[in-house]
mmCIF file as Biopython writes it, N, C-alpha, C and O atoms, coordinates in Angstrom:
data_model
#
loop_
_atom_site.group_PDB
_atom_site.id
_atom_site.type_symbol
_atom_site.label_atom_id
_atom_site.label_alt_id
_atom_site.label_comp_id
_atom_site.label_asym_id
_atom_site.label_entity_id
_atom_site.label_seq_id
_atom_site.pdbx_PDB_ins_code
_atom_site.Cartn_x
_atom_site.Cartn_y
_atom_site.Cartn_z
_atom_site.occupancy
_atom_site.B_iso_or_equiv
_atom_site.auth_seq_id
_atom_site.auth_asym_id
_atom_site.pdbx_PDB_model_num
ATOM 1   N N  . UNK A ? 1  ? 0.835  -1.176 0.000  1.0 0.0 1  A 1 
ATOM 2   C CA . UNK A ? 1  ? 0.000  0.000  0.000  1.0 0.0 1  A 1 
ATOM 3   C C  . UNK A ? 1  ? 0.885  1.245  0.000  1.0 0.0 1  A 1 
ATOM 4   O O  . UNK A ? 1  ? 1.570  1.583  0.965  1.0 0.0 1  A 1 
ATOM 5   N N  . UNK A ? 2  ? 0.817  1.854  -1.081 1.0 0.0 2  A 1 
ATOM 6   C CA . UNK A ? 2  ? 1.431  3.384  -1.223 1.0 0.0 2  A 1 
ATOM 7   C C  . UNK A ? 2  ? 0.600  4.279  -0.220 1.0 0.0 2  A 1 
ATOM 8   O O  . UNK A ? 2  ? -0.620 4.392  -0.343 1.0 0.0 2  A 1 
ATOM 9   N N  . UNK A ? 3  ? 1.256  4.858  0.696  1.0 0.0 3  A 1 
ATOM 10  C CA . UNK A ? 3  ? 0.995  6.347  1.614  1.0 0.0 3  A 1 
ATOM 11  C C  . UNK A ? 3  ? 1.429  7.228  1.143  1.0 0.0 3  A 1 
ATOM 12  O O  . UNK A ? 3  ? 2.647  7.398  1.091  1.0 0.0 3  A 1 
ATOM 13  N N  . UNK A ? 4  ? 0.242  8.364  0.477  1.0 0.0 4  A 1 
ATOM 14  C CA . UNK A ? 4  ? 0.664  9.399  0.209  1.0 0.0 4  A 1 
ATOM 15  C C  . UNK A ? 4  ? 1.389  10.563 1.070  1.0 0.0 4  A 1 
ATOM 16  O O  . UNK A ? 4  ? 0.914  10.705 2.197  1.0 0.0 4  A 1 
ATOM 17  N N  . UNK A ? 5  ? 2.140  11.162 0.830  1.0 0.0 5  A 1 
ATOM 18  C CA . UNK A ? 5  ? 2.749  12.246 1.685  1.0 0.0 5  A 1 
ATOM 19  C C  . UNK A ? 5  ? 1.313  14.102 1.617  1.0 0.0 5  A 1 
ATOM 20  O O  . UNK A ? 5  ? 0.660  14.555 0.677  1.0 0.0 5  A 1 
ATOM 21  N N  . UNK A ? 6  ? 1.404  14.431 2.668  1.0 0.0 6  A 1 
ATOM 22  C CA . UNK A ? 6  ? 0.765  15.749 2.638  1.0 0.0 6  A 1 
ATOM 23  C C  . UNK A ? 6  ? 1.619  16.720 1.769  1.0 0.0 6  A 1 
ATOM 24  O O  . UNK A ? 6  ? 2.620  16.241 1.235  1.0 0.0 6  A 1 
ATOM 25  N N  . UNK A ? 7  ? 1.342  17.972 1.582  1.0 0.0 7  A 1 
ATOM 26  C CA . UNK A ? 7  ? 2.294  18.953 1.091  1.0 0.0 7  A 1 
ATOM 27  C C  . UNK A ? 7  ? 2.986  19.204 2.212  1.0 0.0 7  A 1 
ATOM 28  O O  . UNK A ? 7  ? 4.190  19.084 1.985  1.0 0.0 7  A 1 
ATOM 29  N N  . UNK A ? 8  ? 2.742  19.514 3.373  1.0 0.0 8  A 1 
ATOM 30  C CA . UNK A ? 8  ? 3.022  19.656 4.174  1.0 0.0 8  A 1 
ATOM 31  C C  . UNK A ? 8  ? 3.921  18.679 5.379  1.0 0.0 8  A 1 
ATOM 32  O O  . UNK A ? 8  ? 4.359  19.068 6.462  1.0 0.0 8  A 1 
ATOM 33  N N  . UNK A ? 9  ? 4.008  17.368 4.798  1.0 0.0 9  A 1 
ATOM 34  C CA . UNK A ? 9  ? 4.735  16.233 4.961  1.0 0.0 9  A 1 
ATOM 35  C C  . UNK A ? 9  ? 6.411  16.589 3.729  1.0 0.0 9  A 1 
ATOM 36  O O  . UNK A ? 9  ? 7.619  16.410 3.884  1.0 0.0 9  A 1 
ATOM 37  N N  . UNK A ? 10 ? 5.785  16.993 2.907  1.0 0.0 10 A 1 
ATOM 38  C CA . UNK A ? 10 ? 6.806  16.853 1.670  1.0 0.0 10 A 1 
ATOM 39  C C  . UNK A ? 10 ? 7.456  18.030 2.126  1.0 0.0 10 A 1 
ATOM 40  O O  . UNK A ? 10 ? 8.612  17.695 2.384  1.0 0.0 10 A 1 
ATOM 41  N N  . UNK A ? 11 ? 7.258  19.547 2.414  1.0 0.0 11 A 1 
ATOM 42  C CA . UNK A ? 11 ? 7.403  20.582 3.078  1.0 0.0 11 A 1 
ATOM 43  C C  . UNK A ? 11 ? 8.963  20.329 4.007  1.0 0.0 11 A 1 
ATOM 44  O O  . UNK A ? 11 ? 10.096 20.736 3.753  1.0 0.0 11 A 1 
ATOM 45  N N  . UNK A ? 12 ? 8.347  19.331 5.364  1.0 0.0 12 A 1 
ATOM 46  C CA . UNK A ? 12 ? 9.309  18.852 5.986  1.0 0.0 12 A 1 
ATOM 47  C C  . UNK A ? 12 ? 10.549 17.962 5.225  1.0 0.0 12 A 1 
ATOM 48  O O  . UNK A ? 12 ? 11.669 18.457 5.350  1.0 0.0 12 A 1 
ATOM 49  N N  . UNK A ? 13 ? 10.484 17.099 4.698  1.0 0.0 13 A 1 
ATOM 50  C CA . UNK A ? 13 ? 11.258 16.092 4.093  1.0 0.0 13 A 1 
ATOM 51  C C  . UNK A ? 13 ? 12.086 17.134 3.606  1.0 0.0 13 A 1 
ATOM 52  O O  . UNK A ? 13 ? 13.202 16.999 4.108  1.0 0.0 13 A 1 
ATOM 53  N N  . UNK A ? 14 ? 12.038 18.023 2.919  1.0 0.0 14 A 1 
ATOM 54  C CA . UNK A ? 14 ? 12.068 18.810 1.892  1.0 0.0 14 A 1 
ATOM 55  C C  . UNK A ? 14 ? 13.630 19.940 2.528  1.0 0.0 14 A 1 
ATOM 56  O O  . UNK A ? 14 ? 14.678 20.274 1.976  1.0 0.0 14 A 1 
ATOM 57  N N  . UNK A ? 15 ? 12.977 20.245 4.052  1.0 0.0 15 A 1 
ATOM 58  C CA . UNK A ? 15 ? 13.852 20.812 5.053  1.0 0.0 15 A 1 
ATOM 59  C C  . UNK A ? 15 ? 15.204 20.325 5.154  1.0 0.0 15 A 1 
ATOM 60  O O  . UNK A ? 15 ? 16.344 20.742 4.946  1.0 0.0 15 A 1 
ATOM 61  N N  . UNK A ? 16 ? 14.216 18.523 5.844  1.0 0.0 16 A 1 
ATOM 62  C CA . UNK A ? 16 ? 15.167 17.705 6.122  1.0 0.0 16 A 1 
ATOM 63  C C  . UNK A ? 16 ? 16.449 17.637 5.603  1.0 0.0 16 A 1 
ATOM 64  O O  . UNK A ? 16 ? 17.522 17.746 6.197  1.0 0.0 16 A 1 
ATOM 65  N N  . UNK A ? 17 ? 16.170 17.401 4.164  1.0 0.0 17 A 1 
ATOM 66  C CA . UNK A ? 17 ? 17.186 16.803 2.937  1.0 0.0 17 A 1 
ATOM 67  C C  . UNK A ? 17 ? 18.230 18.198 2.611  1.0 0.0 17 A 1 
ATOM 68  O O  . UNK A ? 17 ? 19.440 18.040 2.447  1.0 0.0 17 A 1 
ATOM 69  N N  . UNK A ? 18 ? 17.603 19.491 2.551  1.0 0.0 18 A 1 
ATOM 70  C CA . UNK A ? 18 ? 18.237 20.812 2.600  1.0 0.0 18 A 1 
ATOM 71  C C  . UNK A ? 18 ? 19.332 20.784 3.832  1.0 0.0 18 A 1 
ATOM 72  O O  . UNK A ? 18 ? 20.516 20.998 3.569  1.0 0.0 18 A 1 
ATOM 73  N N  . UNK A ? 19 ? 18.980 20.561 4.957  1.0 0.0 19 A 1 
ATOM 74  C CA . UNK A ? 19 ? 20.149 20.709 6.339  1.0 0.0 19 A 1 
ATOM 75  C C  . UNK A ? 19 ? 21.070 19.103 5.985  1.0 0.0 19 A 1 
ATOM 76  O O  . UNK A ? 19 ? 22.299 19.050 5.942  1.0 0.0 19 A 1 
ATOM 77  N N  . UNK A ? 20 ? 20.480 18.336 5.842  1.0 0.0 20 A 1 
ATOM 78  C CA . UNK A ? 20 ? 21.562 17.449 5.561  1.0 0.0 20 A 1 
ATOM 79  C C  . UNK A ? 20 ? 22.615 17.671 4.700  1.0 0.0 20 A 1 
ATOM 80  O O  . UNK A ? 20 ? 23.816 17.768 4.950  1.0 0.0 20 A 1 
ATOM 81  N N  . UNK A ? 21 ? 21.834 17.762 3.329  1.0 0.0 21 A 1 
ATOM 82  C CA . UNK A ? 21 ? 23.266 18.296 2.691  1.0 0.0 21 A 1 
ATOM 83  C C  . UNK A ? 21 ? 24.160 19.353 3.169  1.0 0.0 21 A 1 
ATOM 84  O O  . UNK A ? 21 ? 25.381 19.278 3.033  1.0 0.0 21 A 1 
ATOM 85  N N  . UNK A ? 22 ? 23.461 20.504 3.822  1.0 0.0 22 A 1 
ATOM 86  C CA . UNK A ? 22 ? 24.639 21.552 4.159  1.0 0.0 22 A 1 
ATOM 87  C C  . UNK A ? 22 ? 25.466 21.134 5.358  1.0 0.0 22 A 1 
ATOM 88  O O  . UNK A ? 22 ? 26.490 21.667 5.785  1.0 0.0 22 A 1 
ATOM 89  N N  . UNK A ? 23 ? 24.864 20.147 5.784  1.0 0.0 23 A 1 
ATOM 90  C CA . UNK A ? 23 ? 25.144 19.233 6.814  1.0 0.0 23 A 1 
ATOM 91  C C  . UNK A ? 23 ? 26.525 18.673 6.295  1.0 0.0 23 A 1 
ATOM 92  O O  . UNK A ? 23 ? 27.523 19.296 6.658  1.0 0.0 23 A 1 
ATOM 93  N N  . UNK A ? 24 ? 26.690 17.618 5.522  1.0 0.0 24 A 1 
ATOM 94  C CA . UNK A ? 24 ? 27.441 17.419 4.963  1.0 0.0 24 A 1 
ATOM 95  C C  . UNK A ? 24 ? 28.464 17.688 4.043  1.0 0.0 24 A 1 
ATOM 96  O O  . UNK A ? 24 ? 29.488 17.019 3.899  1.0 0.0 24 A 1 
ATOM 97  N N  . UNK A ? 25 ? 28.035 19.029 3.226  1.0 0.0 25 A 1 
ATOM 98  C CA . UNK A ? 25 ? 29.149 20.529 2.934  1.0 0.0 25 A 1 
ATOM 99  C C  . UNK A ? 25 ? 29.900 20.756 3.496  1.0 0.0 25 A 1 
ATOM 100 O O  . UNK A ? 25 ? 31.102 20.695 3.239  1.0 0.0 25 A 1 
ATOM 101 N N  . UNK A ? 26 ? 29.072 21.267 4.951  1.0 0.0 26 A 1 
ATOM 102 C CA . UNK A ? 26 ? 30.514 21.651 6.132  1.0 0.0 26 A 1 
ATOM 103 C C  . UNK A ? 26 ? 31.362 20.821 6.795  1.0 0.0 26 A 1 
ATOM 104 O O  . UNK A ? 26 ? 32.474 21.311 6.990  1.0 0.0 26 A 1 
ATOM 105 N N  . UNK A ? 27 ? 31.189 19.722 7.201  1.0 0.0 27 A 1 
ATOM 106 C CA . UNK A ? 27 ? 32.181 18.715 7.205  1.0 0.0 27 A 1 
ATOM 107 C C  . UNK A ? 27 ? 33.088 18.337 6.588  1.0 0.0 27 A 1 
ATOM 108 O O  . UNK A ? 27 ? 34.208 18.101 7.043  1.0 0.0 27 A 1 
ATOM 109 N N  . UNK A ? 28 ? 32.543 18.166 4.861  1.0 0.0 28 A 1 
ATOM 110 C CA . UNK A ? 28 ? 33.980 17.878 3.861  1.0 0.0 28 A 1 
ATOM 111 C C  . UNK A ? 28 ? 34.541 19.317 4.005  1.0 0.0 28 A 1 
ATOM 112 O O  . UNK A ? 28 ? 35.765 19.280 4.130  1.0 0.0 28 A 1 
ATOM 113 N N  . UNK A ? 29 ? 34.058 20.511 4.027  1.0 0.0 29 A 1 
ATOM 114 C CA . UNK A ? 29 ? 34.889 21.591 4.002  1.0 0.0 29 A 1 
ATOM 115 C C  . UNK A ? 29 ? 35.872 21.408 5.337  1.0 0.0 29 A 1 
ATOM 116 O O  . UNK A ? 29 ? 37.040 21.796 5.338  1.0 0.0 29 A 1 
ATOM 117 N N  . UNK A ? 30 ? 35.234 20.764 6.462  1.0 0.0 30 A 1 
ATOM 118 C CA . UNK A ? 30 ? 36.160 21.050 7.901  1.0 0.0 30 A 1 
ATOM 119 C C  . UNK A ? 30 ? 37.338 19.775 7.697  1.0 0.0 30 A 1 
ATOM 120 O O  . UNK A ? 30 ? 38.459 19.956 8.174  1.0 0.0 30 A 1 
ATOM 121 N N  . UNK A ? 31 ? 37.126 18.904 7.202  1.0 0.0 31 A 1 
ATOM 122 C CA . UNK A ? 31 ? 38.295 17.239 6.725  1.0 0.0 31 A 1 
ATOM 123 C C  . UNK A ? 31 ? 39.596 18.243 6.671  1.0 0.0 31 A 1 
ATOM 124 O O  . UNK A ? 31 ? 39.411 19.354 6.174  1.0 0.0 31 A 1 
ATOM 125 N N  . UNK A ? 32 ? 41.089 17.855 7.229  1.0 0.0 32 A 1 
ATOM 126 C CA . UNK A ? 32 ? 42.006 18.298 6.785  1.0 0.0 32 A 1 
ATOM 127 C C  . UNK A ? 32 ? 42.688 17.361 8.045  1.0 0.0 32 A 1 
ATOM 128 O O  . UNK A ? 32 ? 42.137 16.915 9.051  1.0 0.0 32 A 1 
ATOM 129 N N  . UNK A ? 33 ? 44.176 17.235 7.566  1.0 0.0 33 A 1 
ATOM 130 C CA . UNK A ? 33 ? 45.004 16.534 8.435  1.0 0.0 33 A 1 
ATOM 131 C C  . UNK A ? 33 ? 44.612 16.508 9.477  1.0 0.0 33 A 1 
ATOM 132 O O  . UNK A ? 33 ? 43.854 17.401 9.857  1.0 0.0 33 A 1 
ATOM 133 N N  . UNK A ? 34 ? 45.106 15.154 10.568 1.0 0.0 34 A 1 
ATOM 134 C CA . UNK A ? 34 ? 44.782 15.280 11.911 1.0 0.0 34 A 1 
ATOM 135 C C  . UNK A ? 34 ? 43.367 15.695 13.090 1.0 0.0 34 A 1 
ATOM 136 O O  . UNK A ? 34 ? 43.341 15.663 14.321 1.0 0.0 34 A 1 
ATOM 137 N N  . UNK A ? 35 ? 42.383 16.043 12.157 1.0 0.0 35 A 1 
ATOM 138 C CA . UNK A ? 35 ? 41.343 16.368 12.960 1.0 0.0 35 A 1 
ATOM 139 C C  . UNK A ? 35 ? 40.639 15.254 13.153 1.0 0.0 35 A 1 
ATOM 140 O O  . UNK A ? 35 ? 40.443 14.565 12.151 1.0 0.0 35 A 1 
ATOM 141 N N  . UNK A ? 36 ? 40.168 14.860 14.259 1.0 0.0 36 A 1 
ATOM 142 C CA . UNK A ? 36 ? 39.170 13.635 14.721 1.0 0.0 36 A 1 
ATOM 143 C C  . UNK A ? 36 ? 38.030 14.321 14.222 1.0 0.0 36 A 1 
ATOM 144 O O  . UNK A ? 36 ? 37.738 15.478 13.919 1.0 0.0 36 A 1 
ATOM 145 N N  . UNK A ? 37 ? 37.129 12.454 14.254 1.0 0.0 37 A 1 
ATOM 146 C CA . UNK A ? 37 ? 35.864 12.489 14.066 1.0 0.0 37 A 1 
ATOM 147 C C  . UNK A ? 37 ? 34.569 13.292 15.138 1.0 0.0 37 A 1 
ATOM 148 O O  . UNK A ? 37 ? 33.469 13.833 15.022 1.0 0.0 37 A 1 
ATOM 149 N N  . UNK A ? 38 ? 35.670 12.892 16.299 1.0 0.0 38 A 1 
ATOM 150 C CA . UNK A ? 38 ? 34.650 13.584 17.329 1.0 0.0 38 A 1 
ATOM 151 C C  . UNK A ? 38 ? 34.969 15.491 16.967 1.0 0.0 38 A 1 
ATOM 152 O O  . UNK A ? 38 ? 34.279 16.243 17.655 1.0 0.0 38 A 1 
ATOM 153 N N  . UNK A ? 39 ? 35.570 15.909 16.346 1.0 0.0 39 A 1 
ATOM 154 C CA . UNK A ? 39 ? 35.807 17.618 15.915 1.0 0.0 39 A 1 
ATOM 155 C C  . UNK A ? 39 ? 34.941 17.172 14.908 1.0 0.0 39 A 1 
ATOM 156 O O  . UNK A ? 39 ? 33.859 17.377 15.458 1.0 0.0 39 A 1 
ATOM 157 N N  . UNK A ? 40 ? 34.695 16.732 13.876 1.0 0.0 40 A 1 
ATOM 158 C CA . UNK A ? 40 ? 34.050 16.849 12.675 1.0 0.0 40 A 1 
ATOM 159 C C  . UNK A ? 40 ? 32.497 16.251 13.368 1.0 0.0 40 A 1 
ATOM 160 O O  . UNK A ? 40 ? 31.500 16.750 12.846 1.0 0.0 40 A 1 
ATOM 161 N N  . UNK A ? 41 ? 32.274 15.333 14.378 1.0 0.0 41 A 1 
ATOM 162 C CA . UNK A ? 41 ? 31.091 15.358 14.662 1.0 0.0 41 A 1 
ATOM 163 C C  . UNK A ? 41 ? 30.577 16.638 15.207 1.0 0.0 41 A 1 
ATOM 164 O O  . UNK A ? 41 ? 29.453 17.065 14.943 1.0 0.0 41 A 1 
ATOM 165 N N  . UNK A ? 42 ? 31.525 17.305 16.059 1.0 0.0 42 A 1 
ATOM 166 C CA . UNK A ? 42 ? 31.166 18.596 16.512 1.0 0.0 42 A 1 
ATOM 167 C C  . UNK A ? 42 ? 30.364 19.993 15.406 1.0 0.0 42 A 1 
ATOM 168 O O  . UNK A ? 42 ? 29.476 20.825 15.599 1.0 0.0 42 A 1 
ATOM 169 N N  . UNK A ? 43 ? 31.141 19.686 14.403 1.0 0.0 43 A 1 
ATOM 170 C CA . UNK A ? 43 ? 30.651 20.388 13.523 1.0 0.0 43 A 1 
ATOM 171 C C  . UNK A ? 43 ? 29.382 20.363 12.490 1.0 0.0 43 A 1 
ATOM 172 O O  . UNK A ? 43 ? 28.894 21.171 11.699 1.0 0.0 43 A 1 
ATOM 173 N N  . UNK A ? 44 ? 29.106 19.053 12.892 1.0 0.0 44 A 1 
ATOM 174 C CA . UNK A ? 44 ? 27.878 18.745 12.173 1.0 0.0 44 A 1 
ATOM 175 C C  . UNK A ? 44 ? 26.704 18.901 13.451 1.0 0.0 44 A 1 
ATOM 176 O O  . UNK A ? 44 ? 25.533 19.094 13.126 1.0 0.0 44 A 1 
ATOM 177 N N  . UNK A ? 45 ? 26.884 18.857 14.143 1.0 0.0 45 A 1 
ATOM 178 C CA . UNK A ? 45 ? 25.781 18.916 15.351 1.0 0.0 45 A 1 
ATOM 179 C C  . UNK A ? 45 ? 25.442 20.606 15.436 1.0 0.0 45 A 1 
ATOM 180 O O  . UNK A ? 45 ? 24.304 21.075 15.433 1.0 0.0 45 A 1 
ATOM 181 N N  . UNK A ? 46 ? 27.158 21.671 15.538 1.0 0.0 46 A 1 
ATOM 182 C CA . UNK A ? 46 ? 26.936 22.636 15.661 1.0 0.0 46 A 1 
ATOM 183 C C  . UNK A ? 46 ? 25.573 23.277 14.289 1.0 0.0 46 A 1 
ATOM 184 O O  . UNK A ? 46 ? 24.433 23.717 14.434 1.0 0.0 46 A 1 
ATOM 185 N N  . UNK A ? 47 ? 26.324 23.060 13.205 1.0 0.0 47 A 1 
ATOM 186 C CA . UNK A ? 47 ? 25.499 23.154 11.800 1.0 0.0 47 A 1 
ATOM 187 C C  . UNK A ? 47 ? 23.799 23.147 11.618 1.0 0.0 47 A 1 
ATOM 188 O O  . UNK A ? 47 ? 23.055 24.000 11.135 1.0 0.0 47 A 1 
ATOM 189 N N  . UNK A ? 48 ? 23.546 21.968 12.145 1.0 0.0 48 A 1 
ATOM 190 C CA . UNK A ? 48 ? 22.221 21.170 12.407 1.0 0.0 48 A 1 
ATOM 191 C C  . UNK A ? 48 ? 21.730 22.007 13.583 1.0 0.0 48 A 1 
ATOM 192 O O  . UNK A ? 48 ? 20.644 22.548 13.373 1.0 0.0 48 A 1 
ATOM 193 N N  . UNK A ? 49 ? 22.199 22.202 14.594 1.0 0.0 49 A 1 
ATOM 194 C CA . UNK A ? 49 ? 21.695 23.159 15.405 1.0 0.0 49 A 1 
ATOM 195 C C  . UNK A ? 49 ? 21.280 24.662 15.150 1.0 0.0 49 A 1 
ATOM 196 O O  . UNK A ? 49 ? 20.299 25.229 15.634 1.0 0.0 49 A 1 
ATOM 197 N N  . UNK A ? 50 ? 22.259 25.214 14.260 1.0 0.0 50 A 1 
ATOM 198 C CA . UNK A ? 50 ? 22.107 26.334 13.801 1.0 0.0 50 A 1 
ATOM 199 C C  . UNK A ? 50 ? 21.196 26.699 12.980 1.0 0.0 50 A 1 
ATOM 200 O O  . UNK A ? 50 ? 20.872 27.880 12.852 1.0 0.0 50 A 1 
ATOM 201 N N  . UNK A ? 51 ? 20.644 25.690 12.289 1.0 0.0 51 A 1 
ATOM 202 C CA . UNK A ? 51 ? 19.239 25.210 10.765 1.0 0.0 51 A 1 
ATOM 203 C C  . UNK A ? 51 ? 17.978 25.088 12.042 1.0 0.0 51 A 1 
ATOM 204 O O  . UNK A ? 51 ? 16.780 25.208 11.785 1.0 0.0 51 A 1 
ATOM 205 N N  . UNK A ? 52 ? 18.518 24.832 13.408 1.0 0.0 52 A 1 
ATOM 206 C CA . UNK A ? 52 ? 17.008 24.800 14.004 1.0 0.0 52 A 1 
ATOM 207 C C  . UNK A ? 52 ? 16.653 23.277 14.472 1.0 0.0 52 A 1 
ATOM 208 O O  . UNK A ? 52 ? 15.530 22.932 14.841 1.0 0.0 52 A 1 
ATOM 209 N N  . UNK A ? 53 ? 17.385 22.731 14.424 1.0 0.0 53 A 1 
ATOM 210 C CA . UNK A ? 53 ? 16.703 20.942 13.800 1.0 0.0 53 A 1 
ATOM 211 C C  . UNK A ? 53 ? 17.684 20.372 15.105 1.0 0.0 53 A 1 
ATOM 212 O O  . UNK A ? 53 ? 18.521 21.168 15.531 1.0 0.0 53 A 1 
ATOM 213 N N  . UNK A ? 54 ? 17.626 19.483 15.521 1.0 0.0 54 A 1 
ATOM 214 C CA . UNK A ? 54 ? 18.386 18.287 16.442 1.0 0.0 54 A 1 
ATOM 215 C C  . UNK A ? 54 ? 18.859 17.320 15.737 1.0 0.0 54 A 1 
ATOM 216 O O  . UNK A ? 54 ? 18.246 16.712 14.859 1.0 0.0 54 A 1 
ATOM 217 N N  . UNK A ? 55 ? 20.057 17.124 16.119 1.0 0.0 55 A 1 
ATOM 218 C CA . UNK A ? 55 ? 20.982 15.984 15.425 1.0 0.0 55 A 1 
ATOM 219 C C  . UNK A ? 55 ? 20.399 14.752 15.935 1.0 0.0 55 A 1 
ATOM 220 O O  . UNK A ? 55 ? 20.460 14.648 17.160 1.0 0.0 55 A 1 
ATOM 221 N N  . UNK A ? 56 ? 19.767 13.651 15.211 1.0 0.0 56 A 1 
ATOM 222 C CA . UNK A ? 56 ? 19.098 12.623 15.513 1.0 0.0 56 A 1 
ATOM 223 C C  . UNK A ? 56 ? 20.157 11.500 15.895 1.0 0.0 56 A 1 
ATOM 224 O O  . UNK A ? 56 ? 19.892 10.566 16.652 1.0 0.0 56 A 1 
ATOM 225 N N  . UNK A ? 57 ? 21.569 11.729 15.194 1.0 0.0 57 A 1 
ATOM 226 C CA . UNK A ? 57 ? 22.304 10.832 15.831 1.0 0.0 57 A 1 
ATOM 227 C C  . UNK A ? 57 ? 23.374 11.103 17.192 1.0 0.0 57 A 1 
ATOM 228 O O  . UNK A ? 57 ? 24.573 10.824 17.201 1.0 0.0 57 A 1 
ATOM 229 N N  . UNK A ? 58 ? 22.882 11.492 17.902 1.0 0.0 58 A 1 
ATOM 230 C CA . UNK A ? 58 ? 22.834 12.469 19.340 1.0 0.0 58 A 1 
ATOM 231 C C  . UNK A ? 58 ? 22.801 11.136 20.287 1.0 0.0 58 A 1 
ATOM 232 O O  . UNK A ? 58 ? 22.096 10.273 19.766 1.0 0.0 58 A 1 
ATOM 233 N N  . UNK A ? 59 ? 23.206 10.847 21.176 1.0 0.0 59 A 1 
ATOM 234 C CA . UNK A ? 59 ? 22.802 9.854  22.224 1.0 0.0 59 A 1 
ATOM 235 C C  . UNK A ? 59 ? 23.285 8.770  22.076 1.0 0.0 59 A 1 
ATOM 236 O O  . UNK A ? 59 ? 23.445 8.081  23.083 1.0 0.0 59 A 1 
ATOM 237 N N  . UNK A ? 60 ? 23.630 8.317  20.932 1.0 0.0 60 A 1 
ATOM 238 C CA . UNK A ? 60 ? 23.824 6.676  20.742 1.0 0.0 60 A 1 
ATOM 239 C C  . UNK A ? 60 ? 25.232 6.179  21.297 1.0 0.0 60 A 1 
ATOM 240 O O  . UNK A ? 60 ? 26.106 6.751  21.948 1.0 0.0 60 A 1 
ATOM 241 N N  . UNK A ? 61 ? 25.132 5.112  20.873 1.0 0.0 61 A 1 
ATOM 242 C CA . UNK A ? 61 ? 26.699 4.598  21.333 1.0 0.0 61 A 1 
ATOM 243 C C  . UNK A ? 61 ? 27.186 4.198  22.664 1.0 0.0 61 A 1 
ATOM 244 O O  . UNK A ? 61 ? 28.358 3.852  22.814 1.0 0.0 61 A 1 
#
């Protein structure tokens, strides 16, 4: 069974997929010798925070 999305469903997704990629912009821009993952996670959380949104992969581990 196909579930249609609202406009307003698509709206969000739409957000979503926008902060991810810039999400992922600023990270390859921050990559350079020697920096850990936990600095480059930093920077994607900061990013995602700044768009408004919560980093969903927050907590784990």
């Amino acid at each position: 069974m196909i579930v249609y999305k609202s406009p307003e469903e698509i709206g969000k997704m739409r957000r979503a997929g926008r902060i991810v990629a810039g999400t992922i912009e600023r990270v390859l821009a921050a990559v350079q010798p020697n920096i850990t993952t936990a600095e480059l996670d930093s920077v994607a959380e900061e990013y995602i925070r700044e768009q408004g949104a919560t980093p969903s992969f927050k907590g784990y581990g």
